[in-house]
C-alpha positions as CSV (number, residue, x, y, z in Angstrom):
1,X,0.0,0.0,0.0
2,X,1.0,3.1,-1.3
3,X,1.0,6.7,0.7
4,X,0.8,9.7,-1.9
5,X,2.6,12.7,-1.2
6,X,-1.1,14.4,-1.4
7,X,-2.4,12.1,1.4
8,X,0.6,12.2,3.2
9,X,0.4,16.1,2.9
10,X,-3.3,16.6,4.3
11,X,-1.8,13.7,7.9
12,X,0.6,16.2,7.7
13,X,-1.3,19.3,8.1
14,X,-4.0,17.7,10.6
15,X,-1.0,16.8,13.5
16,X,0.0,20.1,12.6
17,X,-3.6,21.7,13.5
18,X,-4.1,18.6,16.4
19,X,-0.7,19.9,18.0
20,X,-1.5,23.5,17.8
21,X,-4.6,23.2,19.1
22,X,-3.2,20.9,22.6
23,X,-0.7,23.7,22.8
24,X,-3.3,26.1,23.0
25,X,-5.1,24.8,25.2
26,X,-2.1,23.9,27.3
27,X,-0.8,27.7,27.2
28,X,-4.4,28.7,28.2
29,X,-4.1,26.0,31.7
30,X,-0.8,27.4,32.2
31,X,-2.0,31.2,32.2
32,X,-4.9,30.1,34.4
33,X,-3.1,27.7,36.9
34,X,-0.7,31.2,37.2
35,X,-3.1,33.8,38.0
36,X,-4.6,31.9,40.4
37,X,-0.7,31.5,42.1
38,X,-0.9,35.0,41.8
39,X,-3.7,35.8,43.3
40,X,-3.1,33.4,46.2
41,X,0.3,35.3,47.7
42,X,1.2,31.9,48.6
43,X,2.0,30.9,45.4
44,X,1.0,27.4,45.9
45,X,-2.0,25.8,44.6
46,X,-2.5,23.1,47.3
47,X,-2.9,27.0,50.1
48,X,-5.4,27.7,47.1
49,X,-7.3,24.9,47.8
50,X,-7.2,24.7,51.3
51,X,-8.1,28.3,51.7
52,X,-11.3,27.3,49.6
53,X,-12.3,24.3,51.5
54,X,-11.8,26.4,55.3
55,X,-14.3,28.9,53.2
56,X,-16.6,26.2,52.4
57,X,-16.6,24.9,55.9
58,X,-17.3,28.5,57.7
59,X,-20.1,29.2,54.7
60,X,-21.8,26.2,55.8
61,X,-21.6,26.7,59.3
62,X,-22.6,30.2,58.8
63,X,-25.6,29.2,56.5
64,X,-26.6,26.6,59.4
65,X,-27.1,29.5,62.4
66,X,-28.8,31.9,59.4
67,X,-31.4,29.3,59.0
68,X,-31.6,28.3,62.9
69,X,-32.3,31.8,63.7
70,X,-34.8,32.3,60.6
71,X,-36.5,29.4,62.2
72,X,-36.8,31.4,65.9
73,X,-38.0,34.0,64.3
74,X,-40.7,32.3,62.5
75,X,-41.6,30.8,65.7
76,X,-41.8,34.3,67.3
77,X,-43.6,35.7,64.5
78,X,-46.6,34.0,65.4
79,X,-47.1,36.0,68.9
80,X,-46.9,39.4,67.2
81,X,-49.3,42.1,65.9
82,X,-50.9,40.6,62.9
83,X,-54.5,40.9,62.0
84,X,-56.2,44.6,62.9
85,X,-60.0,44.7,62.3
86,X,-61.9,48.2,63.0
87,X,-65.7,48.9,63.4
88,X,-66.6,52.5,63.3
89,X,-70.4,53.1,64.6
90,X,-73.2,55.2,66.1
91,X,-74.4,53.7,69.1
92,X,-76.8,56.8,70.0
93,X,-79.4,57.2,67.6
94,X,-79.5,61.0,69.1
95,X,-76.1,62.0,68.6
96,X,-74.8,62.4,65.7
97,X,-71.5,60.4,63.5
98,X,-69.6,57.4,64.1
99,X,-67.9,58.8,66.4
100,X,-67.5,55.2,68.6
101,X,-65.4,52.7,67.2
102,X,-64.1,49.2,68.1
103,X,-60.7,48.0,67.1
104,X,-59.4,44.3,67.2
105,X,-56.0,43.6,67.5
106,X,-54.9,39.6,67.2
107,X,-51.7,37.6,66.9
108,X,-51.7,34.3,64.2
109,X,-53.9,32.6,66.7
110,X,-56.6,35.0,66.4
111,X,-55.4,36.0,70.2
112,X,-55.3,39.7,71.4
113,X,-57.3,42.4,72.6
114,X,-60.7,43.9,71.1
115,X,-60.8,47.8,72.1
116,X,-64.3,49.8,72.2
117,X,-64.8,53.5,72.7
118,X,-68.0,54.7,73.2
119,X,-69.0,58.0,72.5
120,X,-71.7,60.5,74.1
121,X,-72.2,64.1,74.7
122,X,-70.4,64.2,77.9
123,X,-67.9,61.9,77.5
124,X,-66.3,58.7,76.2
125,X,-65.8,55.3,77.7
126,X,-63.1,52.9,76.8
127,X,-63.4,49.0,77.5
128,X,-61.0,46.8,76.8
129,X,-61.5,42.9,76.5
130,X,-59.4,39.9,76.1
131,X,-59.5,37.9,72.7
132,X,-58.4,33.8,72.7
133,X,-58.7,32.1,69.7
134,X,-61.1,35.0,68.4
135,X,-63.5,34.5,71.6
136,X,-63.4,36.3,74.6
137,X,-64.6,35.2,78.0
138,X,-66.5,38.4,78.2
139,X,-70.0,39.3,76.6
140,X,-68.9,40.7,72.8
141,X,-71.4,43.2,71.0
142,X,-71.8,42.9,67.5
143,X,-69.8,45.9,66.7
144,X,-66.5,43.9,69.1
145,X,-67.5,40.8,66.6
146,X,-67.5,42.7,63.3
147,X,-63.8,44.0,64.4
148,X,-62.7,40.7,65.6
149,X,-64.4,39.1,62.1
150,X,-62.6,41.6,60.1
151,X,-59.4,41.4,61.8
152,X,-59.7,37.7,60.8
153,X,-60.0,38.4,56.9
């Protein structure tokens, strides 16, 4: 079996491309491998490394007490001001405006306070009641019911 010189030519020029292209990518490794030396100061790739892996460590151990103490807080979230609901009214038919009003104020359990004010000509009264589970152990009116309702929504 006979190799032509045309053949051999075109063998020829594709080691010529194949070994260009390694060098390449060789020179390229090389340049990479040495800026990272260079950015290191310690000019060894192994500190490189190690450096990265006591990162990784103190990320994740970082990123563990992140998330425990999103986790409190979520727990604690659920005791806080959430829901508001307020009723404005006229409880008088002889005075005029909506002058009373009664405000709920509830946690994510529906716990709290409902708040009334009632307004007259002489004065106004403020009552205060407790609020479990949106009841109260108190007699509600329908006005402390539509706060506590609407709080809810």
């Amino acid at each position: 079996m006979e190799i032509n010189q045309q053949t051999l030519l075109v063998i020829v020029s594709l080691l010529v491309l194949w070994v260009s292209f390694l060098s390449f990518l060789f020179y390229y490794q090389r340049s990479h491998y040495l800026r990272l030396l260079n950015r290191s100061q310690g000019g060894n790739l192994v500190k490189v490394l190690d450096k990265i892996l006591e990162s990784e460590v103190k990320n994740e151990k970082e990123l563990a007490n992140i998330t425990q103490e999103i986790e409190n807080i979520k727990k604690d979230a659920g005791f806080h001001i959430q829901k508001i609901g307020l009723v404005r009214f006229n409880p008088f038919s002889e005075t005029g405006g909506d002058q009373s009003f009664s405000l709920a104020v509830l946690n994510e359990s529906n716990t709290g306070i409902v708040i009334t004010g009632l307004h007259t000509r002489d004065r106004t009264r403020v009552y205060a009641k407790p609020v479990n589970q949106g009841k109260s152990r108190y007699t509600i009116s329908k006005e402390e019911q539509r706060a506590i309702k609407e709080a809810k929504k």
